[in-house]
PyMOL Python script that loads the backbone (N, CA, C, O; Angstrom):
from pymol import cmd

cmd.read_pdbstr("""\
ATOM      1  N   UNK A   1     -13.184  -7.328   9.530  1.00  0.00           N
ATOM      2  CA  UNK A   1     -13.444  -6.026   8.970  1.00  0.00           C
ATOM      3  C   UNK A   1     -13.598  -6.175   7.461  1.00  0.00           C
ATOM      4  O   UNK A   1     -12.813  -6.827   6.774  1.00  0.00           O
ATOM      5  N   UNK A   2     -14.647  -5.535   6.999  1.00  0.00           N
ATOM      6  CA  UNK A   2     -14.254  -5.406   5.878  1.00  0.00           C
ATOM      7  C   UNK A   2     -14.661  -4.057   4.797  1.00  0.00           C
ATOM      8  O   UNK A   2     -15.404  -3.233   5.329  1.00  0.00           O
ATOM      9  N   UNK A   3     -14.326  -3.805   3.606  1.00  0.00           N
ATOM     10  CA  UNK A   3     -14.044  -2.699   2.929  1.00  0.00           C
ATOM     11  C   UNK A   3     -14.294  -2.719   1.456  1.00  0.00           C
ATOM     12  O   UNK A   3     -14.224  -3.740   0.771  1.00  0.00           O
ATOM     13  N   UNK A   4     -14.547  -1.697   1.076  1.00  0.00           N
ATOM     14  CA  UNK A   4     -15.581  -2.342  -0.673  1.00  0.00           C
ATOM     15  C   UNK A   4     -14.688  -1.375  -1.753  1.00  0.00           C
ATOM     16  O   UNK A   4     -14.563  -0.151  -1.715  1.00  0.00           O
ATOM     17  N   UNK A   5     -14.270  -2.072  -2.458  1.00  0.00           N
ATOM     18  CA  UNK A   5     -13.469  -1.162  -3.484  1.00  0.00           C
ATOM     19  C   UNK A   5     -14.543  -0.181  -4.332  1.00  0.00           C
ATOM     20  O   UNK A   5     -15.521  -0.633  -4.926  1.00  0.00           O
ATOM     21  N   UNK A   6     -14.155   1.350  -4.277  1.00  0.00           N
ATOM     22  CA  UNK A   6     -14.575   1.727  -4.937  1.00  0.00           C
ATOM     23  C   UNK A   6     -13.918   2.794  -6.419  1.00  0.00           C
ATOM     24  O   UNK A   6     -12.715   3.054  -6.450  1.00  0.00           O
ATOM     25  N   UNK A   7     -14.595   3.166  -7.220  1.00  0.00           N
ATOM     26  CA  UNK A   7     -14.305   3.924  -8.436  1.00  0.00           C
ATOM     27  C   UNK A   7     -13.835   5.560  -7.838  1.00  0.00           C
ATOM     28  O   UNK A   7     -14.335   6.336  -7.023  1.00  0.00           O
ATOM     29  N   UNK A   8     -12.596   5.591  -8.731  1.00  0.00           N
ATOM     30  CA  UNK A   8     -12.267   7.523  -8.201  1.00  0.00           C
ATOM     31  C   UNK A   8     -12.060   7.593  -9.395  1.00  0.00           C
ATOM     32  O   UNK A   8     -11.496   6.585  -9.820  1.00  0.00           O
ATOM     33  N   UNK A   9     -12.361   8.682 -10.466  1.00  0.00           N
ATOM     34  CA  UNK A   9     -11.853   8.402 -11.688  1.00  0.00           C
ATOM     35  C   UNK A   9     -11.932   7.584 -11.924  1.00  0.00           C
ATOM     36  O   UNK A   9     -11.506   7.213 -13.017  1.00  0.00           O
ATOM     37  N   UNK A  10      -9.743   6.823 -13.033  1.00  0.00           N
ATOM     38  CA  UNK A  10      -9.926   5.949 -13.965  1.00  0.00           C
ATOM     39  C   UNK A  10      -9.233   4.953 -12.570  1.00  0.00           C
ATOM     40  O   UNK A  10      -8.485   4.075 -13.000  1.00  0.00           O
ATOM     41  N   UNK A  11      -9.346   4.961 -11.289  1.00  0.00           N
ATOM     42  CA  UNK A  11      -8.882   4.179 -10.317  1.00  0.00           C
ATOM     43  C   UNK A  11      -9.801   3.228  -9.655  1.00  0.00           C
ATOM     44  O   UNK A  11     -10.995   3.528  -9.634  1.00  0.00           O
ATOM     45  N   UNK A  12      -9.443   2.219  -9.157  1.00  0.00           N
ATOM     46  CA  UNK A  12     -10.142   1.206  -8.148  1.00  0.00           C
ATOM     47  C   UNK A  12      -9.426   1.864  -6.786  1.00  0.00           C
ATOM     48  O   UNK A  12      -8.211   2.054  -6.722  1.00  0.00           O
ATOM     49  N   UNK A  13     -10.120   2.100  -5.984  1.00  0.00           N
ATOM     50  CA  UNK A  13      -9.440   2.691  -4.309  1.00  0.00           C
ATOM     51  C   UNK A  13     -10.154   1.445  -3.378  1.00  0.00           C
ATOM     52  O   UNK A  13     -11.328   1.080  -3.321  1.00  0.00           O
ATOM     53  N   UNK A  14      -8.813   0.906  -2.606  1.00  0.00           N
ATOM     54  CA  UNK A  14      -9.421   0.074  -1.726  1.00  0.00           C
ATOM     55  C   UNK A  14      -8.977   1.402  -0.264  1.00  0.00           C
ATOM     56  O   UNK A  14      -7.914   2.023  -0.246  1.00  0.00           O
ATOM     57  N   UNK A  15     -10.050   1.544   0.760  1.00  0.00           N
ATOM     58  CA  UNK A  15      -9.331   2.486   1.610  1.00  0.00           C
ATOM     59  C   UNK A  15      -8.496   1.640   2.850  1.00  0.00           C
ATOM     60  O   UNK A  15      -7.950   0.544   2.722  1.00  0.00           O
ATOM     61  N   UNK A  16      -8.559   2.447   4.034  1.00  0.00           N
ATOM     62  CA  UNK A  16      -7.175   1.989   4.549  1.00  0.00           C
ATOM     63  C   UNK A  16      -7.941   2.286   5.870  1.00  0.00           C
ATOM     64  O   UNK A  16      -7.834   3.502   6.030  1.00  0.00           O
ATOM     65  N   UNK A  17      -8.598   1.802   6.802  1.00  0.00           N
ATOM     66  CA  UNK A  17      -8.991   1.731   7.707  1.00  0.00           C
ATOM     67  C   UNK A  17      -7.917   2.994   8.690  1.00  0.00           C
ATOM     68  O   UNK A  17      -6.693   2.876   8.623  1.00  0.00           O
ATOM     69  N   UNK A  18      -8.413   3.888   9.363  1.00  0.00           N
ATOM     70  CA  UNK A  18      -7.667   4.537  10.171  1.00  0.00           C
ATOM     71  C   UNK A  18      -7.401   3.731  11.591  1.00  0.00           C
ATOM     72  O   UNK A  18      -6.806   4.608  12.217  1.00  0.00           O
ATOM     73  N   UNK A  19      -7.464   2.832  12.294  1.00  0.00           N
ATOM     74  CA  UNK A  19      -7.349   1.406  13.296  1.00  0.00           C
ATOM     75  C   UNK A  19      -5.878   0.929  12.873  1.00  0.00           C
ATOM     76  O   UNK A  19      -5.264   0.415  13.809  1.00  0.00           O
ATOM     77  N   UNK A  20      -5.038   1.006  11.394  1.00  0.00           N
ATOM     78  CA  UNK A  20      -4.607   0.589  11.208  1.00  0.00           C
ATOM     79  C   UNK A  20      -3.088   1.938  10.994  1.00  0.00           C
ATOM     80  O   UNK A  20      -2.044   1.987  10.344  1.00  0.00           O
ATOM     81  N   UNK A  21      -3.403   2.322  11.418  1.00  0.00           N
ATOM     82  CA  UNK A  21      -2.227   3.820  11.780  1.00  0.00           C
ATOM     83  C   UNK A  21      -1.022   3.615  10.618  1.00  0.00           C
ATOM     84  O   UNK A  21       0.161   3.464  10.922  1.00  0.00           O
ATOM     85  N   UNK A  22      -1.557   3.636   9.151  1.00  0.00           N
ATOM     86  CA  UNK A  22      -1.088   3.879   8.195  1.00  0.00           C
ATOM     87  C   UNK A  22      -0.546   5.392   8.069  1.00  0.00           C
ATOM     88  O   UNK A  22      -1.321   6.336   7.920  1.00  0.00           O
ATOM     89  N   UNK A  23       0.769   5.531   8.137  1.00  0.00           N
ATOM     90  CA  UNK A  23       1.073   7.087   7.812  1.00  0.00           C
ATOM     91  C   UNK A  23       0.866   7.679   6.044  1.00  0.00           C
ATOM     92  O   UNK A  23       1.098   7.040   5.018  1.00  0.00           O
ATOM     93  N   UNK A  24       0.497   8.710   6.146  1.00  0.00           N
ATOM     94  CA  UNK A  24       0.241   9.503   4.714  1.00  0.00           C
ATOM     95  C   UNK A  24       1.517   8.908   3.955  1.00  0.00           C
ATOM     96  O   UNK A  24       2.504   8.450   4.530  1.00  0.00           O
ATOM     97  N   UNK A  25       1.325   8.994   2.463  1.00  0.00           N
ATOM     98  CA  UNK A  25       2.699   8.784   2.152  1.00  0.00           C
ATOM     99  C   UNK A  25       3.302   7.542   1.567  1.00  0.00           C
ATOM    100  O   UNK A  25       3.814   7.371   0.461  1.00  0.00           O
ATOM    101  N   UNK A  26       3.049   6.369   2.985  1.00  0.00           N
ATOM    102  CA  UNK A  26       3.731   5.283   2.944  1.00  0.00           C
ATOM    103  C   UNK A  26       3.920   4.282   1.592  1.00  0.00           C
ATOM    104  O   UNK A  26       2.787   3.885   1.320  1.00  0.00           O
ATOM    105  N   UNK A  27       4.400   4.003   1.122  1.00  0.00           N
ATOM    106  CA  UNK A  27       4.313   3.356   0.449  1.00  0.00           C
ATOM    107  C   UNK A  27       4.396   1.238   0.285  1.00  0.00           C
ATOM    108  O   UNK A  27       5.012   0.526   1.078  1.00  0.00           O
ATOM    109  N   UNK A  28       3.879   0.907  -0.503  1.00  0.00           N
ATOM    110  CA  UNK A  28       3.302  -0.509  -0.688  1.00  0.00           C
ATOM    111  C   UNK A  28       3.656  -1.102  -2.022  1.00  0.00           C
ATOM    112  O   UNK A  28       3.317  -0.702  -3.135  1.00  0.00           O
ATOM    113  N   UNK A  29       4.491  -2.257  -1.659  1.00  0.00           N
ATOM    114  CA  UNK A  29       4.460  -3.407  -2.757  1.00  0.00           C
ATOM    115  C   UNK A  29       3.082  -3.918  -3.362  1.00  0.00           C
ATOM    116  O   UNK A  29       2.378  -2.956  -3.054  1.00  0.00           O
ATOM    117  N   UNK A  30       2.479  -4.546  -3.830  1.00  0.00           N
ATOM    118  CA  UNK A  30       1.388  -4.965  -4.225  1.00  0.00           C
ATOM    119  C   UNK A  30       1.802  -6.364  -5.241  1.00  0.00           C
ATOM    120  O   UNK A  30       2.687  -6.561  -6.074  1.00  0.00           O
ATOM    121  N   UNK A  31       0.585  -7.252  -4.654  1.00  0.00           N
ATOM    122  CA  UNK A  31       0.805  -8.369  -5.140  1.00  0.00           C
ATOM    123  C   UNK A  31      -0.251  -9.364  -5.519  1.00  0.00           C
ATOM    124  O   UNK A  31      -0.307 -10.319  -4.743  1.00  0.00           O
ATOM    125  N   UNK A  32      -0.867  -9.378  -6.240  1.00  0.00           N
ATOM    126  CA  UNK A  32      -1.842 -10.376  -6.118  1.00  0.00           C
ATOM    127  C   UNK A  32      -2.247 -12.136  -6.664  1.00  0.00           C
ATOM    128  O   UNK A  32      -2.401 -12.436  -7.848  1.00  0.00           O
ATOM    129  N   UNK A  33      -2.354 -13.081  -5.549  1.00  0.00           N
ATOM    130  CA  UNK A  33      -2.241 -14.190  -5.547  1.00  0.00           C
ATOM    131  C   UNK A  33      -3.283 -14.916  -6.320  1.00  0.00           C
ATOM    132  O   UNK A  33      -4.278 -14.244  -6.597  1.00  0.00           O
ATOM    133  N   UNK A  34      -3.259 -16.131  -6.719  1.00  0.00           N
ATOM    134  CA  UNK A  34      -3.755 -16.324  -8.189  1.00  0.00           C
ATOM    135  C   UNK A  34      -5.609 -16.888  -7.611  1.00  0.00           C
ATOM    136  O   UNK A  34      -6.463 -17.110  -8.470  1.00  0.00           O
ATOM    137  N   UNK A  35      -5.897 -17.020  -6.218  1.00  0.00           N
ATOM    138  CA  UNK A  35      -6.582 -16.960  -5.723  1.00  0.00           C
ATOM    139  C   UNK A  35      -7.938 -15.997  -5.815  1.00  0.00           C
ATOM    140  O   UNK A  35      -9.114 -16.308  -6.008  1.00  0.00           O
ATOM    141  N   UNK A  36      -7.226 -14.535  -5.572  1.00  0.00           N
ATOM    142  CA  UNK A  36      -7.735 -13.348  -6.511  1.00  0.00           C
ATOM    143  C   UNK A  36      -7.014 -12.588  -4.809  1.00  0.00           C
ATOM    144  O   UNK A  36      -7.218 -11.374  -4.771  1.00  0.00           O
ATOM    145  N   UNK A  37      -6.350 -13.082  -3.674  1.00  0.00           N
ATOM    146  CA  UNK A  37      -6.591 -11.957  -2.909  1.00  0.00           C
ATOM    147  C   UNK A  37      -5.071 -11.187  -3.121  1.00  0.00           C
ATOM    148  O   UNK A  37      -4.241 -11.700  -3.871  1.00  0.00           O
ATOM    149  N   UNK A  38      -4.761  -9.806  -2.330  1.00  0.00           N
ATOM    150  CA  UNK A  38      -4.520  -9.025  -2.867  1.00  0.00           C
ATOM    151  C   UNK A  38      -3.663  -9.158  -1.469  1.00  0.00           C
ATOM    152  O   UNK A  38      -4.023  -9.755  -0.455  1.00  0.00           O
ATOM    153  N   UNK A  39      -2.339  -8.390  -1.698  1.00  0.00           N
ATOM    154  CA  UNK A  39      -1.499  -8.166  -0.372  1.00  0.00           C
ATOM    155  C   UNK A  39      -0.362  -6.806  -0.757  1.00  0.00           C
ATOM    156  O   UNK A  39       0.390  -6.508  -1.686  1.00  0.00           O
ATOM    157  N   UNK A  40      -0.749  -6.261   0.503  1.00  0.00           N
ATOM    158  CA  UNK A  40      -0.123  -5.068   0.582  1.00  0.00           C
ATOM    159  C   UNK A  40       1.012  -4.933   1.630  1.00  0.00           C
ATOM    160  O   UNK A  40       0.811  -4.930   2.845  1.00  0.00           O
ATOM    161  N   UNK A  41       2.496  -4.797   0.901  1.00  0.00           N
ATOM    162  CA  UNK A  41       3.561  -5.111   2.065  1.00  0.00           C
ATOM    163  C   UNK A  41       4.689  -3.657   1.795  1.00  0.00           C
ATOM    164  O   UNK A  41       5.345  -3.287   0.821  1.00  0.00           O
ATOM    165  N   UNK A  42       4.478  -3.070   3.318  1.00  0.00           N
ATOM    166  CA  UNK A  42       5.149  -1.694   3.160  1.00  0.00           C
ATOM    167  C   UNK A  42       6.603  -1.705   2.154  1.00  0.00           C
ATOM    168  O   UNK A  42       7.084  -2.765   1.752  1.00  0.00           O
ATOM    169  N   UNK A  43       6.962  -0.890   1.959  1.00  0.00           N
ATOM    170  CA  UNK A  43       8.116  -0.835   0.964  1.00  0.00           C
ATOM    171  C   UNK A  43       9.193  -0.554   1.705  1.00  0.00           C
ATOM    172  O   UNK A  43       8.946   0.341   2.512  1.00  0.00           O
ATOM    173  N   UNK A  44      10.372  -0.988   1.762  1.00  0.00           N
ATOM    174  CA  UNK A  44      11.455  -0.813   2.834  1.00  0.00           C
ATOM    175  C   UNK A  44      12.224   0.156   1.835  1.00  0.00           C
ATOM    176  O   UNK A  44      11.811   0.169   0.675  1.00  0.00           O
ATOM    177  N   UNK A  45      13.594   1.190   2.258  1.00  0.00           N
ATOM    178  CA  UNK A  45      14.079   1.560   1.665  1.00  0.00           C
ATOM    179  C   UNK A  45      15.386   0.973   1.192  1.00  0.00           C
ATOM    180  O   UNK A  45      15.826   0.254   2.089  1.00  0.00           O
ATOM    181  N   UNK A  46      16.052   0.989   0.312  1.00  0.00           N
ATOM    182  CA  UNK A  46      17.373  -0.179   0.014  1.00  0.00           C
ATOM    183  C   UNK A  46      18.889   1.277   1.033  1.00  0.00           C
ATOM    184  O   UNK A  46      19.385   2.376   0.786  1.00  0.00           O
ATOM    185  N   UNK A  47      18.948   0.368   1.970  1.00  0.00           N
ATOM    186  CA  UNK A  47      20.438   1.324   2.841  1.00  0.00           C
ATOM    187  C   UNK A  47      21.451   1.247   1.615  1.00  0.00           C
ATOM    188  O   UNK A  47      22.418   1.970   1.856  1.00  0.00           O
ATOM    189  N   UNK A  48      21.555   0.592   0.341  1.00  0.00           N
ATOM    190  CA  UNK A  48      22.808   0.887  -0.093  1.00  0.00           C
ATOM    191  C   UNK A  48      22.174   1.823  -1.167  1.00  0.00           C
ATOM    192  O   UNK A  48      23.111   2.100  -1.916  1.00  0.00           O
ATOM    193  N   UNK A  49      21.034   2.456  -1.620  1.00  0.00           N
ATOM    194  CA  UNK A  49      20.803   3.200  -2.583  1.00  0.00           C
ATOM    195  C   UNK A  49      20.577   4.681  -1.804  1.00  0.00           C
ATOM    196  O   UNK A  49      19.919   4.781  -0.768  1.00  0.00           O
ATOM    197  N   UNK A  50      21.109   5.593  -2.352  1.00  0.00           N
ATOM    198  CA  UNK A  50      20.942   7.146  -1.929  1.00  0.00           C
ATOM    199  C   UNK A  50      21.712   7.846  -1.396  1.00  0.00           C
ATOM    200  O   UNK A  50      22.904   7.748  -1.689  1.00  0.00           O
ATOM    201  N   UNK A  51      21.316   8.678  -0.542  1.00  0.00           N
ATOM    202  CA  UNK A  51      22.500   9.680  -0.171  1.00  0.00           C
ATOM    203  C   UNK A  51      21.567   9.865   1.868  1.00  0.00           C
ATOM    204  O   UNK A  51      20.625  10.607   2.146  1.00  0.00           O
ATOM    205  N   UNK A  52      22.173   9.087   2.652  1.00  0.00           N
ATOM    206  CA  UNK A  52      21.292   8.596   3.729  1.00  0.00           C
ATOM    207  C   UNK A  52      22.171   9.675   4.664  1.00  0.00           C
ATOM    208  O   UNK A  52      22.280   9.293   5.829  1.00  0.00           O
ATOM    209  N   UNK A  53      22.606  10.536   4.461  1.00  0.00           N
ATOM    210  CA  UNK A  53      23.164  11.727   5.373  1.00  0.00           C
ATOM    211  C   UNK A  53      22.577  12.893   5.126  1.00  0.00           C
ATOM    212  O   UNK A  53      22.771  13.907   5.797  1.00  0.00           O
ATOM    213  N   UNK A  54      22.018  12.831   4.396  1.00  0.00           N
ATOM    214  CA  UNK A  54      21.235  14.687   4.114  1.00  0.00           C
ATOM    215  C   UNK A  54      19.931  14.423   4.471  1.00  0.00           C
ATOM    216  O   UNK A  54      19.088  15.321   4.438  1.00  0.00           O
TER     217      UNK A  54
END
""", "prot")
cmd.dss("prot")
cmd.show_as("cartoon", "prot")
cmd.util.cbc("prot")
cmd.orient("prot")
């Protein structure tokens, strides 16, 4: 598959294939390898930071 970065504004948007049942929202580490490619790894939440009962 592939996908073409484009201009929104002052942004680069790579999109997100809907195949890939990304929920709204989610959020992503970002990382990119000196190669030039790019990796996107969901963001976990830390269990010892917050208030995880409300």
């Amino acid at each position: 598959m592939t996908i073409k970065a484009r201009k929104v504004g002052n942004l680069t948007v790579l999109t997100i294939p809907k195949e890939f049942n990304v929920k709204k929202g989610t959020e992503f580490e970002v990382k990119q390898r000196n190669d030039g490619s790019i990796i996107f790894k969901p963001k976990h939440r830390n269990p010892f930071v917050g208030n995880w009962f409300n």
